[in-house]
C-alpha positions in Angstrom: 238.5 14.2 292.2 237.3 10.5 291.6 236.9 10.3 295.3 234.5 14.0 295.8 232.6 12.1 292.4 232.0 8.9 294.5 231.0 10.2 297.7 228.7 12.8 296.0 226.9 9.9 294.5 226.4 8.1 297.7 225.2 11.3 299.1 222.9 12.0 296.6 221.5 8.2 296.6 221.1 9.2 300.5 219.2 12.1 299.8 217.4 10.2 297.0 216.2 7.3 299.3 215.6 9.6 302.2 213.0 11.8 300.0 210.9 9.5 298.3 209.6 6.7 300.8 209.1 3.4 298.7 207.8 -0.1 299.3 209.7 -2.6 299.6 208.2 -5.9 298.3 210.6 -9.3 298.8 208.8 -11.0 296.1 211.0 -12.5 293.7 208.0 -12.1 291.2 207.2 -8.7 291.9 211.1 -7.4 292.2 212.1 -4.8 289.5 214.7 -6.5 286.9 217.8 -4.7 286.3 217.7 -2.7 282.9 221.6 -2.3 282.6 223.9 -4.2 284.0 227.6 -2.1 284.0 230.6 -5.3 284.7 233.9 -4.0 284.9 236.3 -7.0 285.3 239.8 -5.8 287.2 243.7 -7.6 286.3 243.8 -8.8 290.2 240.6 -10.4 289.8 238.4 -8.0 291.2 234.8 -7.4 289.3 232.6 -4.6 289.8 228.6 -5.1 289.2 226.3 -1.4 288.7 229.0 0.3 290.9 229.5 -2.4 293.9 232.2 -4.6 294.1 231.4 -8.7 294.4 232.6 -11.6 294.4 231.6 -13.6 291.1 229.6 -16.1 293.9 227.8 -12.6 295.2 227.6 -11.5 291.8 225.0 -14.7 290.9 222.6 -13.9 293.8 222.2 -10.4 293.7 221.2 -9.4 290.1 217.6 -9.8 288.7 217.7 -10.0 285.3 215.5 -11.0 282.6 215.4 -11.6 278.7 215.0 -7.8 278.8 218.4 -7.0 280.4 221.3 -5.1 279.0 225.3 -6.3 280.1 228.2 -4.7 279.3 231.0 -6.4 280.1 234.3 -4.4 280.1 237.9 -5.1 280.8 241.3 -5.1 280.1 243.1 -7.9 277.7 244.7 -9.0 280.8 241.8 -10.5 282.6 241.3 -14.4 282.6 239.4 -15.4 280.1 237.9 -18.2 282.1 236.4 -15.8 284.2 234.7 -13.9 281.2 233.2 -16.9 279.7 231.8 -17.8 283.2 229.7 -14.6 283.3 228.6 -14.8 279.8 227.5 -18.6 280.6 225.7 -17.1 283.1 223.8 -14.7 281.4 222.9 -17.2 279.1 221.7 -19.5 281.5 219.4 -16.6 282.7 218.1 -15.6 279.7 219.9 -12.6 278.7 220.9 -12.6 275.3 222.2 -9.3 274.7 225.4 -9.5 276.3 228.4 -6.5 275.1 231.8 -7.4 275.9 234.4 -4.6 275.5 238.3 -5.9 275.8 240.9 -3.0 275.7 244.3 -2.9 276.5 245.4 -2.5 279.8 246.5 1.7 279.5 243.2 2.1 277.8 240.8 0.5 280.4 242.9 2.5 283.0 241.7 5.5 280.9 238.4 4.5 280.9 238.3 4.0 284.8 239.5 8.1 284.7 235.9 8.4 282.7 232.7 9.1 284.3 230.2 7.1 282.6 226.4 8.0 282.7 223.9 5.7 280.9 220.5 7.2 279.8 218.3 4.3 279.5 215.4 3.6 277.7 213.3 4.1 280.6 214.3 7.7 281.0 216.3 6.4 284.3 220.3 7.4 284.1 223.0 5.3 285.6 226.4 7.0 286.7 229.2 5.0 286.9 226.8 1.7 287.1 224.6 3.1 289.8 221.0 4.1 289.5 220.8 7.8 290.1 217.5 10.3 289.8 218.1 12.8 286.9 217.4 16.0 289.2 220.5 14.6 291.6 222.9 14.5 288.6 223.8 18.3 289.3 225.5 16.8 293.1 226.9 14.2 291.6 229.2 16.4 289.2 229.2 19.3 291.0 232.6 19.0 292.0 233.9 17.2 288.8 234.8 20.1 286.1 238.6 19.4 286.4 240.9 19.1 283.0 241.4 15.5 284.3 237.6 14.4 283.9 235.7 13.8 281.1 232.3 11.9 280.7 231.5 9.1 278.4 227.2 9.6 277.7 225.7 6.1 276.3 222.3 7.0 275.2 219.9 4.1 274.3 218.5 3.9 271.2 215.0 4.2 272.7 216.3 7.0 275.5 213.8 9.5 276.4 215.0 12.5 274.0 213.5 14.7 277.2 216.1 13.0 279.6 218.8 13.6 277.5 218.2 16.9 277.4 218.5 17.0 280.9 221.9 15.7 281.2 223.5 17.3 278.6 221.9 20.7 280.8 223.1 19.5 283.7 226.6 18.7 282.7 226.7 22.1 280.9 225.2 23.7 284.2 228.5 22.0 285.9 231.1 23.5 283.8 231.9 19.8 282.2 232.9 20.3 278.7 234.4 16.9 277.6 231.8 14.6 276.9 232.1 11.9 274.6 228.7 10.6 273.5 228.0 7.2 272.4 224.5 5.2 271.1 224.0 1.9 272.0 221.5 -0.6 272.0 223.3 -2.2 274.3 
């Protein structure tokens, strides 16, 4: 099921890109800064940025962040610490204060991996699974996804768009997924 979930988000990403046209504008200025930023850090060293797996080397040239930016930082207790505090240094360094770092045990990250998360952020954008998705192509992206197996965790903002989160919970209703567990954050 994990793997129908995944491919229906690329394919609806496709679809996404294909359908609206949109600039692209190289400018380091003018680039859009990342709202969230979803890091999942793996046992075998592995770490996993807004849905895309890099290398922590990749991980420092790709992200645009700003004092504005979001990170949640989750992982099992067995990851190296070393490699926590690099990130969080790094953050820092960039400005980004607000910076949530979630440690579970090893059974209960695997069980959060099971999860399908979907941020609603503040800007009425969602994220699934750490990548940006258009609210209308949420329905392809769970289509598939009502097993017993899978359940979705929905972080709202604080400041979420009460009109978006409307839309979601519709949508995931609309899909036959029952087992939603809802969390606020402000982070």
């Amino acid at each position: 099921m994990r793997i129908i979930f995944t491919w229906l988000v690329i394919l609806s990403i496709i679809i996404s890109c294909s359908s609206e046209p949109e600039t692209v504008n190289h400018s380091a200025d003018n680039q859009e800064k990342l709202e969230l930023v979803d890091v999942r850090l793996y046992e075998n060293g592995d770490m996993k940025i807004n849905g895309r797996t890099l290398s922590e080397t990749a991980f420092l040239d790709v992200l645009e962040v700003n004092e504005q930016t979001k990170v949640r930082i989750s992982s099992s207790d067995k990851v190296y610490t070393s490699l926590v505090h690099r990130l969080t240094r790094e953050f820092a360094n960039r400005n980004v204060g607000n910076v949530h770092f979630n440690m579970m045990t090893s059974d209960e990250f695997l069980e959060y991996e099971k999860n399908v998360v979907i941020d609603i952020l503040e800007s009425g954008k969602i994220m699934v699974d750490g990548t940006l998705l258009h609210t209308e192509d949420l329905k392809y992206a769970v289509r598939n996804e009502s097993s017993k197996d899978f359940s979705v965790i929905l972080s709202v903002s604080n400041e979420a768009i009460m009109g978006t989160v409307f839309d979601v919970q519709k949508t995931l209703k609309k899909s036959g997924i029952d087992r939603i567990n809802y969390s606020s954050s402000s982070s």
